[in-house]
C-alpha positions in Angstrom: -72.9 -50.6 23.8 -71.8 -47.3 25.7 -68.1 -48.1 25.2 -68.5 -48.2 21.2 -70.5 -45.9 20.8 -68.2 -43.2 21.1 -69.1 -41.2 24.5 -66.2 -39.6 26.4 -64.1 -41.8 28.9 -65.3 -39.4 31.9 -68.5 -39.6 30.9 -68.7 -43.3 31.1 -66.2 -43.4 34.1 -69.4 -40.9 35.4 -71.9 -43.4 34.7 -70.5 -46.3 36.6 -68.4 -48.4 34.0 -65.8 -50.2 35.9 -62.0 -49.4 35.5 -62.1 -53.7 34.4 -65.2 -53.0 32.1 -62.9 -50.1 30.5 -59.8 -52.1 30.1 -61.3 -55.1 28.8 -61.9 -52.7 26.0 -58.3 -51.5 25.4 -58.6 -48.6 27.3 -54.9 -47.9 27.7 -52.9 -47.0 31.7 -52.5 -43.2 29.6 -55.9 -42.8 29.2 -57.2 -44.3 32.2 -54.9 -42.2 34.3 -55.8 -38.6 32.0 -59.8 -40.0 33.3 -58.1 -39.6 37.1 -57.6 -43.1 37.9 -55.5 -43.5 40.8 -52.4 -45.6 40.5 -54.2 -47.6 43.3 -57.0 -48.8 40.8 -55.1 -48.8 38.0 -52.8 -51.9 39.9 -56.3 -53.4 41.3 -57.6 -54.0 37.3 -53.9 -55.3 36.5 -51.8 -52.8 35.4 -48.3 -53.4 36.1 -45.3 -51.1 37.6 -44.1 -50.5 34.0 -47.4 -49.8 32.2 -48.6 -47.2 35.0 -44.9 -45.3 34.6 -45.2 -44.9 31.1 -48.4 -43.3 31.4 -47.0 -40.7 33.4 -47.6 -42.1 37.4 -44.9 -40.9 39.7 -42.9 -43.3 41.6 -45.1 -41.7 44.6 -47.8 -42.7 42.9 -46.6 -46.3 42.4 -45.3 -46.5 45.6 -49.0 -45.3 47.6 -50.4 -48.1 45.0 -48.7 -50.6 47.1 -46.1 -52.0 44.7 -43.5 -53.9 46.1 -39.7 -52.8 45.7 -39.7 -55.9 43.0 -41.6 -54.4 41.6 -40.6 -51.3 41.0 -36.5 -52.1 40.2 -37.4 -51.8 35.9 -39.0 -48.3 36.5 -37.7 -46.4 39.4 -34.1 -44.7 39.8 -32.5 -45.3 43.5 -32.9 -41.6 43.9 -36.4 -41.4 43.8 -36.2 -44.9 46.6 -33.5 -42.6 48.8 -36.2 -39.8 48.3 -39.7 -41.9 49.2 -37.9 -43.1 52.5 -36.6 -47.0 51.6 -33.1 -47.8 53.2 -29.9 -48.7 51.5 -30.2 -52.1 52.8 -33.9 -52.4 51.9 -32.4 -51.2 48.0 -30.2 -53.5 47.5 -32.1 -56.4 49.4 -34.6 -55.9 46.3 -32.2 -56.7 43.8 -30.5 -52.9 43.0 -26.9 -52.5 43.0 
């Protein structure tokens, strides 16, 4: 098939694979987000706050892909929240001390 057979991940993100169809063979976030999937997509096939942030999405990023403040406690400072816009109280309402 086109994923085993060694083409580039652009070109088969070119030819209309799915960002599901690449992950259901172990396409890592890293490399999915180097083939400029948005953290947006990335969340929509099941990547999680953690796995997007290791592979080098901002908490901007994470934050436009809609996660929750939940969500984001295990990988964003309180800085960065203060600096995106979220209140003290909505901080600490989300489990942050």
């Amino acid at each position: 098939d086109l994923i085993t057979a060694g083409w580039m991940l652009e070109e088969l993100k070119s030819v209309g694979l799915t960002l599901e169809e690449l992950r259901s063979s172990d396409y890592t976030a890293k490399k999915l987000r180097s083939a400029d999937f948005a953290a947006e997509q990335l969340r929509s096939a099941g990547f999680m706050a953690e796995e997007q942030r290791a592979a080098g999405s901002t908490y901007e990023d994470l934050i436009s892909a809609g996660f929750a403040l939940e969500e984001l406690k295990s990988v964003c400072f309180t800085e960065e929240l203060r600096s995106a816009g979220f209140t003290a109280e909505e901080v600490r309402c989300a489990g942050y001390m």
